[in-house]
C-alpha positions as CSV (number, residue, x, y, z in Angstrom):
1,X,-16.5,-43.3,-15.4
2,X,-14.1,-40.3,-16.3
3,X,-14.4,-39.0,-19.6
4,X,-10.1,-40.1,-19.8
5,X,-11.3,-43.3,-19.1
6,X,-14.0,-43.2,-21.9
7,X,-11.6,-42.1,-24.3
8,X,-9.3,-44.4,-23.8
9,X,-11.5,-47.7,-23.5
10,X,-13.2,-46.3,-26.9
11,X,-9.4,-46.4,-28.1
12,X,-10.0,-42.4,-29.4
13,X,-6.9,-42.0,-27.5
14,X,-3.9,-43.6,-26.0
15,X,-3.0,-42.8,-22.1
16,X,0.0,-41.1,-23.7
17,X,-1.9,-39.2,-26.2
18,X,-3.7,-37.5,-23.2
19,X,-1.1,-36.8,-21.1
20,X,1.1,-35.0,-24.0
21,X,-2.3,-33.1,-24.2
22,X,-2.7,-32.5,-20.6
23,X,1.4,-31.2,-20.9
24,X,0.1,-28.6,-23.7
25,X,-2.9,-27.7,-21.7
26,X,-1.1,-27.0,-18.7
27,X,1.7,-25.1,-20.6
28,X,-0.9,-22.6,-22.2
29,X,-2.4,-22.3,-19.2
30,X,0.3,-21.2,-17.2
31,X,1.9,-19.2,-20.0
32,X,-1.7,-17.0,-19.9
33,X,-1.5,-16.9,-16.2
34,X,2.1,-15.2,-16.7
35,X,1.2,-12.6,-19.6
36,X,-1.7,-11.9,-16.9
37,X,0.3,-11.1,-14.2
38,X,2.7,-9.1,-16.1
39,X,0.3,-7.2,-18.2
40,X,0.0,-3.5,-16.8
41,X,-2.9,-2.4,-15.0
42,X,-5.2,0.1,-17.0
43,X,-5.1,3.9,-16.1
44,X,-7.8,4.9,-14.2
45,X,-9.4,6.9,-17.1
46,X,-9.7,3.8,-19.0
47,X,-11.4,1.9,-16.7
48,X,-15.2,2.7,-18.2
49,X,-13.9,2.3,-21.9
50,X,-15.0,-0.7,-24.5
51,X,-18.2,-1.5,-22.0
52,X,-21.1,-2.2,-24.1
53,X,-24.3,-3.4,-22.1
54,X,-27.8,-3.7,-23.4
55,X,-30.5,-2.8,-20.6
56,X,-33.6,-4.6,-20.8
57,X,-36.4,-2.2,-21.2
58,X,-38.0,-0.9,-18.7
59,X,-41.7,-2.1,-17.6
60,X,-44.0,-2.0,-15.2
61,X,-46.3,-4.5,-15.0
62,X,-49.8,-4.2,-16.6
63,X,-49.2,-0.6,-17.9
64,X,-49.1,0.3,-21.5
65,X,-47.6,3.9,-22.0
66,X,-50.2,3.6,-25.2
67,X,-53.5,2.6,-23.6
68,X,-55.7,5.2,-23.1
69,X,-57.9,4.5,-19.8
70,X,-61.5,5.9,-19.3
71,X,-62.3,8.3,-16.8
72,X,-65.1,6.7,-14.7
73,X,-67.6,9.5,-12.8
């Protein structure tokens, strides 16, 4: 069963009710799609600016930088 169909049977919503919302819906939609498409593109010498990215530290595996190892002779 749809969720549409849920909401309607639970009488949260008429069928009308969810097609005006489905109208709006699609009329943001394509309205965003349009700004999109007529938005210029960047210059190039923007491209790299407002990325933020947190790198996950590096490890290796079963070495502690802080663990001082014996020397065996």
């Amino acid at each position: 069963m749809l969720l549409k169909d849920r909401t309607v049977n639970s009488n949260l919503a008429s069928v009308e009710e969810l097609k005006e919302i489905d109208v709006e819906v699609r009329k943001e939609i394509e309205d965003a799609a349009q700004f999109a498409t007529a938005d210029p593109e960047p210059p190039l010498e923007e491209l790299g600016y407002h990325i933020y990215s947190n790198e996950p530290p590096f490890e290796v595996r079963g070495a502690n930088q802080w663990i001082k190892f014996k020397s065996i002779r």
